[in-house]
N, C-alpha and C positions, 0 to 999 in steps of 0.2 A: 745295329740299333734300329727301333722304329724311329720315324721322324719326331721328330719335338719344334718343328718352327715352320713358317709359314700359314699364311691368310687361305692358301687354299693346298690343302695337307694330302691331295689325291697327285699332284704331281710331281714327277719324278727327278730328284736327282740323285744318283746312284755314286755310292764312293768307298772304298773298302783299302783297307791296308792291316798286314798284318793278322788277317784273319778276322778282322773286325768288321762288322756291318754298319754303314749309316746309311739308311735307302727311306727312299717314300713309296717304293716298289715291293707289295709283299710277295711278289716271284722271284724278287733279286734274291733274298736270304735265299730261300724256299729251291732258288734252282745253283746256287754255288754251293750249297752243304750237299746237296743230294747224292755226291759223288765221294764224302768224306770220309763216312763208314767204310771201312774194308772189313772183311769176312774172318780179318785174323785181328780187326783190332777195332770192333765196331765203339767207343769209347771218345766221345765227345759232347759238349755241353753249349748250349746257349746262354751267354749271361745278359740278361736284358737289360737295357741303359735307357732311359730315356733323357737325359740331359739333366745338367743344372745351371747355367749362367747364361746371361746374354751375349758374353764374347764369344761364344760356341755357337748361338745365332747365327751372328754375324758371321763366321767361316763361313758360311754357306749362303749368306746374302740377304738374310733378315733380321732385322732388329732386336726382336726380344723374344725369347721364348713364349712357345705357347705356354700360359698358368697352369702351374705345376698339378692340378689334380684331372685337369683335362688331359696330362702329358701322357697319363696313369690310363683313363679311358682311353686312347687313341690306341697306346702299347697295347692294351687288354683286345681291342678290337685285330688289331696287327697280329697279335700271337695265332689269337682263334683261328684267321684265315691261311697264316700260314703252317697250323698243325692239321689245316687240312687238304690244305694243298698237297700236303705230305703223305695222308691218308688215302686219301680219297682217290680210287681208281678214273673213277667218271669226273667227266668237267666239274668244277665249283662255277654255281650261280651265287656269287652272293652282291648286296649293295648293304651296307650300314650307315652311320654317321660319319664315317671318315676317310672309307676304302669302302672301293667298288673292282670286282674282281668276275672275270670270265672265261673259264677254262681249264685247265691243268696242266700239268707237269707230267716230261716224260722219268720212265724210271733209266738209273736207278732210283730208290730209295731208301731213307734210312732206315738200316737192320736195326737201332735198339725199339723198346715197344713199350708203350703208345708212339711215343716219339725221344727225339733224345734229351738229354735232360735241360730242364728249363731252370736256371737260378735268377734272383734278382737281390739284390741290395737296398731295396726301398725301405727306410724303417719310420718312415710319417705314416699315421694312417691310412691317407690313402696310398701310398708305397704297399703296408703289407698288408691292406685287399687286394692288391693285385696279386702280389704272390701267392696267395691261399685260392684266388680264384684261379691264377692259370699254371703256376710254378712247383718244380718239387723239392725245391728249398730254397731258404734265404738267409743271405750272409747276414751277421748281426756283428753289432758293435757290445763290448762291455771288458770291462776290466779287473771282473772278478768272478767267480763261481758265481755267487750269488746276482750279478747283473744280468749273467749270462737267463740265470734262471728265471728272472723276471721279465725278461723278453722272452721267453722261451712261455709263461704264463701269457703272456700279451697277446702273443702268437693263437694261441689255442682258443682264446677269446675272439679274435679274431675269424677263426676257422668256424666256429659256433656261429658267429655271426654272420656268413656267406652260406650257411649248410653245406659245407664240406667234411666230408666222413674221414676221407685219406688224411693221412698225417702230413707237415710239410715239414722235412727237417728242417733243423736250424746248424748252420754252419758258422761258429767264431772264427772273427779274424783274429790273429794273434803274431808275436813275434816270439820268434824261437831261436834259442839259443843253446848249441848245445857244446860242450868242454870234458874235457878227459877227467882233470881234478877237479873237489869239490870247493865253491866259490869262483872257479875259475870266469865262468858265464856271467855271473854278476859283474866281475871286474870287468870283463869286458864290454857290458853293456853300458854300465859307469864310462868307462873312457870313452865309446861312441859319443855317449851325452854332452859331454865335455867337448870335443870337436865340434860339435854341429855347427853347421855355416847358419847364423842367425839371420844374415842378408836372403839369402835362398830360403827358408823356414819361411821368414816373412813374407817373401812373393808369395810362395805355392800356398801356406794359408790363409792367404786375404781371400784366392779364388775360392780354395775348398769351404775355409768356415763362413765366406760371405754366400755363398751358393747353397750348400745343403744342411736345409732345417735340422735334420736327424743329429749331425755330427756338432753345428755350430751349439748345439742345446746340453752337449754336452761339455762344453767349457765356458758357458756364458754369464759366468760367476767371476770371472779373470779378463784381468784387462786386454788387450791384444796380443801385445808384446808375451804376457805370460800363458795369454793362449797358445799363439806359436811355437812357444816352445815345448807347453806338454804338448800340442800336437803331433809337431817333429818328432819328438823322444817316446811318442808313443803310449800318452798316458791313458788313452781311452778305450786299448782295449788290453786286452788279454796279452801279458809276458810271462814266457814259458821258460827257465832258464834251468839250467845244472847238467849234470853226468847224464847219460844216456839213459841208466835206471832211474833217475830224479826226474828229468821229463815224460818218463813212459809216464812213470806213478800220475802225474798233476792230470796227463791227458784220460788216462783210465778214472779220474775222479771226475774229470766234464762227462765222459760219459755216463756216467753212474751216476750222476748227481743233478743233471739237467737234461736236455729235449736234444742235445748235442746230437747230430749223425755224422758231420764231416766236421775238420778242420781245415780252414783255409791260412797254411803256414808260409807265414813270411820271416825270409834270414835277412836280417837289417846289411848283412855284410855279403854281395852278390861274387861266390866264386866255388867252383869246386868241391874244396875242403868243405864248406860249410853242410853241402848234400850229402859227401861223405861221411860227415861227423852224426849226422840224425838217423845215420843206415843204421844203427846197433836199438835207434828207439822202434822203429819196426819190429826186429828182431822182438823185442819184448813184448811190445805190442802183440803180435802174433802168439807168442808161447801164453800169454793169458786171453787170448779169443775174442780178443777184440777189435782184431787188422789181418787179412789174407791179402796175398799176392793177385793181383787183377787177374793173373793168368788162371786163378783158380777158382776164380767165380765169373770166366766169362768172359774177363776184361767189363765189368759193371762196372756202377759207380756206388 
């Protein structure tokens, strides 16, 4: 992640787990990925975060986040220096608003080109000028074809309005479910619903809906309590459910019907079977030319 907190944003403290970045050091990212590309599997992504709440401040020893549309400029600044860090053979001289940097990086570097790929998740306006000015897609929220498509319009207005030519995908999040008989996926997602721990619901959505505008804007018709729980059950964005050919179909119609390039699929039930069960939606996928095996384009994205 670029930093999002502190009174003076140029120093460093460096902390990664899990492959995730929080630095105020744009050589930290810049020199742990450069070794991450292999030659047989050059295939990885930056998702850029810039924070949402003040308890995530405070991990790191300051109060409140910096205001979220400067969070936006400071990432924007952070990306640039670190896509050239990545580039750029000779030293980088640069100094901006926020980062000040001298020198470069030894190789290796990353094999995919320009650089690897950049997502973000911002869906405030100032969230998607950033993506359009530095990202090559952004995950989007909606829970229906047509939401998807009106973000997907929003998008492109957006892009118009930074002068940007290239396209930025748009990537739905969604939850997918996939069953041998027909209905089966429903019942099951119905029983999910039915379980849910309301106590845990509760926690985790006070952070998320109370932190970011994008998501809280989409249940702020419903009092808390009934916010949490379509949050929990997943009612804001995209449910993909049925037989293997019943989910190919719905996914081949985001394509065909909106600005969709990737799906970001979530199996609400974390095991196995569930990756097994979506192996036969590829399958289809592929027989109507709309999904190839990474192995046959490169390992792209």
């Amino acid at each position: 992640r670029p930093p999002a907190t502190g009174s003076n944003p140029r120093r460093c403290r460096p902390a990664s787990r899990a492959g995730r970045f929080r630095v105020a050091g744009t050589a930290v990212p810049t020199r742990r990925t450069r070794g991450t590309d292999k030659p047989y599997l050059p295939r990885w992504g930056w998702n850029v975060v810039t924070g949402f709440g003040d308890p995530e401040a405070r991990l790191f020893g300051d109060e409140n986040l910096v205001e979220h549309d400067r969070r936006y400029a400071m990432a924007g600044e952070f990306v640039e220096v670190v896509k050239r860090l990545w580039a750029d053979e000779e030293a980088v001289d640069f100094e901006g608003d926020y980062y000040r940097v001298d020198g470069r990086i030894k190789a290796p570097r990353p094999l995919q080109r320009p650089h690897p790929l950049l997502v973000s998740a911002g869906g405030s306006p100032a969230g998607m000028a950033f993506a359009a000015r530095h990202c090559d897609q952004l995950v989007v929220a909606g829970n229906s074809l047509d939401k998807v498509r009106e973000t997907g319009h929003r998008v492109e207005s957006v892009l118009e309005s930074v002068g940007r030519a290239a396209p930025l995908g748009t990537t739905p999040f969604a939850i997918v479910i996939v069953r041998e008989e027909e209905g089966e996926a429903e019942e099951t997602y119905e029983r999910l619903t039915r379980s849910l721990n309301e106590d845990a619901t509760m926690e985790l959505a006070a952070d998320i809906l109370g932190g970011i505008d994008s998501v809280r804007a989409l249940f702020e018709e419903q009092g808390s309590e009934a916010a949490a729980r379509a949050w929990g059950s997943g009612q804001g964005i995209l449910k993909i459910f049925g037989t293997s050919e019943q989910v190919a179909r719905q996914l081949i119609a985001l394509k065909q019907h909106t600005a969709t390039s990737n799906v970001l699929v979530n199996f609400p039930l974390w095991n196995p079977a569930e990756v097994r069960a979506f192996a036969p939606v590829l399958d289809h996928l592929r027989e109507e030319g709309i999904w190839s095996p990474p192995s046959e384009r490169n390992y792209s994205w």
